[in-house]
C-alpha positions as CSV (number, residue, x, y, z in Angstrom):
1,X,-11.5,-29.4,31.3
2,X,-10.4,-28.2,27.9
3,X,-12.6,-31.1,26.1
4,X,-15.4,-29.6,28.6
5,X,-15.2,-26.2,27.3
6,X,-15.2,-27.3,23.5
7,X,-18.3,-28.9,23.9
8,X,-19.9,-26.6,25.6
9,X,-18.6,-23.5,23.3
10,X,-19.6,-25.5,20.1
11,X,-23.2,-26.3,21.8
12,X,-23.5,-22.7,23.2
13,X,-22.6,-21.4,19.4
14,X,-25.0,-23.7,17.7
15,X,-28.1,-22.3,19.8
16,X,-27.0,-18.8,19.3
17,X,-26.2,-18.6,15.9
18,X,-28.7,-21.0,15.5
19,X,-31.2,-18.5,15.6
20,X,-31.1,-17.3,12.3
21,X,-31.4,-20.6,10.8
22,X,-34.0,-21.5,13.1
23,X,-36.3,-18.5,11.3
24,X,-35.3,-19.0,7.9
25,X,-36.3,-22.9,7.9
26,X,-39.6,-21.8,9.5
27,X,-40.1,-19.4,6.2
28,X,-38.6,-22.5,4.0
29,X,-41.0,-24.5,5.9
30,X,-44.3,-23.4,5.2
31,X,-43.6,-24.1,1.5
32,X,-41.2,-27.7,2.0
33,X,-41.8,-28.8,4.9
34,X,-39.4,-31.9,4.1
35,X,-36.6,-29.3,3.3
36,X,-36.8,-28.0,6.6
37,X,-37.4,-31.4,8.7
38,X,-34.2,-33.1,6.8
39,X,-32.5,-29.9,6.8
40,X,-33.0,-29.2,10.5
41,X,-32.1,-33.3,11.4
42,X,-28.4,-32.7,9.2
43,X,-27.3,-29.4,10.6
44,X,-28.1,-31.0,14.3
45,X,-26.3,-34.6,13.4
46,X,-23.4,-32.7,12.7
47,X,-22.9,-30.3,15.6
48,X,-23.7,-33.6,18.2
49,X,-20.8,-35.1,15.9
50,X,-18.5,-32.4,16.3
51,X,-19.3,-31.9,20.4
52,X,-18.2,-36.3,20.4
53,X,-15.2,-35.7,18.6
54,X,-13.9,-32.2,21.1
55,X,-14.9,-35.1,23.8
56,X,-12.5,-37.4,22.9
57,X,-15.6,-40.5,22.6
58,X,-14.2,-43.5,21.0
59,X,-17.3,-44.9,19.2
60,X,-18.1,-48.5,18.1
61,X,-21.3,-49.2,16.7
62,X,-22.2,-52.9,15.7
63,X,-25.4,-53.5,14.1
64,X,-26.0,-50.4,12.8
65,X,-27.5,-52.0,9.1
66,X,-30.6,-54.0,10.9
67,X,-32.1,-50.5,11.7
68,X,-35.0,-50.5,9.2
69,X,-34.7,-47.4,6.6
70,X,-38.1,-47.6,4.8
71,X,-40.4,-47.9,8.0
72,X,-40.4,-45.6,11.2
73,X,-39.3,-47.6,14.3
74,X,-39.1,-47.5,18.3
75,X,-36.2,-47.3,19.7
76,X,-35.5,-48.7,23.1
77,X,-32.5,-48.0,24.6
78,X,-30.6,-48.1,28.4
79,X,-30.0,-44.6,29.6
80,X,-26.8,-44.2,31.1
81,X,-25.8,-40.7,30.1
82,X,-26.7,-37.4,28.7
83,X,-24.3,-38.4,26.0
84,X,-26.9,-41.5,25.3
85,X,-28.6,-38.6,23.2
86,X,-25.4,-37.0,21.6
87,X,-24.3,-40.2,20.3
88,X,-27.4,-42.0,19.1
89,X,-28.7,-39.2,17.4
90,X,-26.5,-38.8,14.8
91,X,-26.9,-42.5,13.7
92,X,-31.0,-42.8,13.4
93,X,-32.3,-43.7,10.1
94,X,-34.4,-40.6,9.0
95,X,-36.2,-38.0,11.1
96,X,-36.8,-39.5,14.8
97,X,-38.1,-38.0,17.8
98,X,-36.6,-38.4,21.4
99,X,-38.6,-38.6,24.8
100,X,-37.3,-36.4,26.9
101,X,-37.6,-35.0,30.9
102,X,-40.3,-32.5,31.0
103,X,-37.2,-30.2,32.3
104,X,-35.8,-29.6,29.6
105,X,-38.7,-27.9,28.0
106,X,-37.9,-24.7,30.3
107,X,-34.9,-24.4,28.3
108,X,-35.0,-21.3,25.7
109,X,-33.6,-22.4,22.2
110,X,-32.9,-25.9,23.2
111,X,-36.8,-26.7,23.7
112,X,-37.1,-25.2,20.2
113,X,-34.9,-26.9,18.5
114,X,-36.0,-30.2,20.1
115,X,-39.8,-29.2,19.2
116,X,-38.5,-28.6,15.7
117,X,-36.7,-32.3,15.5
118,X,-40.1,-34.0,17.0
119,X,-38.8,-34.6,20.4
120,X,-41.7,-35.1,23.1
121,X,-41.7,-34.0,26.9
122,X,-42.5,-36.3,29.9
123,X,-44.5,-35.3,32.8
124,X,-43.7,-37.9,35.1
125,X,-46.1,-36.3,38.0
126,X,-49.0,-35.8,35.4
127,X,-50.1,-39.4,34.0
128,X,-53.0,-37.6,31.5
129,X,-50.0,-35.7,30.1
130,X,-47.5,-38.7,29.7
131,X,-50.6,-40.3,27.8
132,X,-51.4,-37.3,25.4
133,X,-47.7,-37.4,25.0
134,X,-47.8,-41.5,24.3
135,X,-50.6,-40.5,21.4
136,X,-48.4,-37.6,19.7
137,X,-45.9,-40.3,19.6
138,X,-48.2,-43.0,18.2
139,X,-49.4,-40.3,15.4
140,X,-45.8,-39.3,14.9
141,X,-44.9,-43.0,14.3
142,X,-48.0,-43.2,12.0
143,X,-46.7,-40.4,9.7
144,X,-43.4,-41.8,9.2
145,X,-41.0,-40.3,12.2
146,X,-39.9,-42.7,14.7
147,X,-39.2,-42.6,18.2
148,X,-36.4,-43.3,20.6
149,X,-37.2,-43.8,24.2
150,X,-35.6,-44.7,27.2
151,X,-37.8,-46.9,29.3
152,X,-35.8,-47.1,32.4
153,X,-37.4,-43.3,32.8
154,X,-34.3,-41.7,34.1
155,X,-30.3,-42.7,34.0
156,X,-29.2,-45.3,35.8
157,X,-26.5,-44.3,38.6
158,X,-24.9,-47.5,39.1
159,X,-25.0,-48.8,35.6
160,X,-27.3,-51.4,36.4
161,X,-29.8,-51.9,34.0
162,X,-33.9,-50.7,35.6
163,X,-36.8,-52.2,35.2
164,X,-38.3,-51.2,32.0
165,X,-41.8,-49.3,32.1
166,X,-44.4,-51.4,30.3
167,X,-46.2,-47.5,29.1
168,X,-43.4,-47.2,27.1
169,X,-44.7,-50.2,24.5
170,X,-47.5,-48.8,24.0
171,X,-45.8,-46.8,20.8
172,X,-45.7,-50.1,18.9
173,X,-48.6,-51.5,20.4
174,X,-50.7,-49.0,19.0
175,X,-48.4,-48.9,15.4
176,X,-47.0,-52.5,15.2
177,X,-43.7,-50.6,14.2
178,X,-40.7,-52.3,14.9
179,X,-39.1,-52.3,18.2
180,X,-35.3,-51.9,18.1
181,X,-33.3,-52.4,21.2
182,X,-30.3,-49.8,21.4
183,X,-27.7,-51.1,24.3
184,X,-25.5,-48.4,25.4
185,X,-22.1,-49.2,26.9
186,X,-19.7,-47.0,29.3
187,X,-21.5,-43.8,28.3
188,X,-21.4,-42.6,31.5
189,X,-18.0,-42.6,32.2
190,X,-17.8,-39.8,29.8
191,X,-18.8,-36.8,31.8
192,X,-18.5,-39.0,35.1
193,X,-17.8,-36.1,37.3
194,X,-18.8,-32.6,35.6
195,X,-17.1,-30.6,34.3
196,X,-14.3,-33.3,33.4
197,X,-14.8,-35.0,30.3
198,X,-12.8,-38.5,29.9
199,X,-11.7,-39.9,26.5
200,X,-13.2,-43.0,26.6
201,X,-14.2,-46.1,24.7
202,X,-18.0,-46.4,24.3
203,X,-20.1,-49.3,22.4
204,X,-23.7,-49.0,20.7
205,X,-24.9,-52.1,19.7
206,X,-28.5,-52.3,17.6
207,X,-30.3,-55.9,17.9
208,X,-32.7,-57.2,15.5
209,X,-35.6,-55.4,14.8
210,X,-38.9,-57.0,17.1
211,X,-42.3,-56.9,15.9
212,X,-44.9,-57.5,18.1
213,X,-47.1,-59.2,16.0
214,X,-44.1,-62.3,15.1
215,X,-44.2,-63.0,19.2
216,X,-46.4,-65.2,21.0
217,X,-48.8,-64.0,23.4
218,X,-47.3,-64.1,26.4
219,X,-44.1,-62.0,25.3
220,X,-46.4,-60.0,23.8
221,X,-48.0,-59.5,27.1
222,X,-44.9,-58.6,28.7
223,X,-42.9,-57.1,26.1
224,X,-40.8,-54.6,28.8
225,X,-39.7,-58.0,30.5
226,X,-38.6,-59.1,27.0
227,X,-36.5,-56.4,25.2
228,X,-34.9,-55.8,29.4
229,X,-33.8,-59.3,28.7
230,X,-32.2,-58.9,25.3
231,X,-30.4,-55.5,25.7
232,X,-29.0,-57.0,29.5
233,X,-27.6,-60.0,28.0
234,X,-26.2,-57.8,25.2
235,X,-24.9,-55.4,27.7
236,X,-22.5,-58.2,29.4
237,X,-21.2,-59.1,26.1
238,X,-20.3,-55.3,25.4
239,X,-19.0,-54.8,28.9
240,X,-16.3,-57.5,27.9
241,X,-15.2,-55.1,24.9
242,X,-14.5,-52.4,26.9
């Protein structure tokens, strides 16, 4: 309970006191944008930092240096937990956007602070929104952000990896940025029954970068299929470490 409450303190304080930074970038903003983008991405890696650390996550990351730094990328990733976000965050490679639950944007401070680090809301019931959202994520790609998405569409209960949804591609389609599979282990037994949060040993591991263009046609065709396959076998190695 008490590694509950820390988090939740220091995510409470960072969205109040937040405020004032929140206006002050905007001001820095409209004369360095950069400033306020990298400035924004630093002060928020830290605090998701800090709220792992009150939680007790013990974090191994393996393949961390084939994330490309000089190009924006996709990242695909399994979704097991909320904590999926709090601890891949803080290790992307410049200023990446997140796909996110179109819930979350009725959330005051949070949605703006999401909006300000180039995060995207999915309608799920309103296909001509998910594809303007799909575009504002191919033009985000285009000007040098990338984008992490979880194509399973929601967390998986069980653990068991879902079927991954082919629109989600469509990001690097579009772009022929690279794809880089994210495979997230025991996440979810972090905050397995709220409000108790567990110590426990989690494992990110980041495959080689794909590009769409290297494959043949037929995994082209059915890219979902292919990056599934690669992050599940993954996954049962990384199940082994735990």
């Amino acid at each position: 309970m008490i590694r509950f409450l820390l988090a939740a303190l220091t995510a409470a304080l960072f969205l109040i006191l937040g405020i004032p930074v929140l206006i002050i970038e905007w001001i820095i903003g409209k004369f360095n944008k950069d400033f306020e983008d990298h400035s924004s991405l630093a002060l928020v890696k830290g605090v998701l930092r800090l709220i792992a650390f009150f939680c007790g996550v013990k974090l191994d990351v393996y393949g961390e240096e084939k994330i490309p730094e000089d190009q924006p990328v996709l990242y695909i990733g399994n979704h097991l937990s909320i904590f999926d976000v709090i601890l891949t965050y803080p290790l992307c490679k410049g200023l990446t956007g997140y796909i996110s639950k179109d819930s979350l944007k009725k959330v005051p401070l949070l949605r703006t602070w999401m909006e300000r680090l180039h995060c995207l809301f999915l309608d799920r019931k309103d296909p001509r929104e998910g594809m303007k959202m799909i575009l504002k994520a191919i033009e985000y790609v285009k000007s040098g952000i990338s984008i992490f998405i979880f194509p399973e569409g929601t967390r998986s209960r069980d653990g068991k990896l879902g079927d991954f949804k082919a629109g989600s591609f469509k990001i690097a389609k579009k772009t022929n940025c690279p794809i880089v599979p994210v495979c997230i282990t025991n996440s979810q037994a972090v905050l397995e029954h709220m409000p108790f949060v567990r110590s426990k040993h989690v494992i990110i591991t980041y495959l080689d970068p794909i590009v769409l263009s290297d494959l043949d046609p037929e995994d082209q065709k059915h890219i979902g299929t292919y990056v599934q396959n690669k992050i599940a076998k993954q996954l049962e190695i990384d199940a082994k470490r735990i």
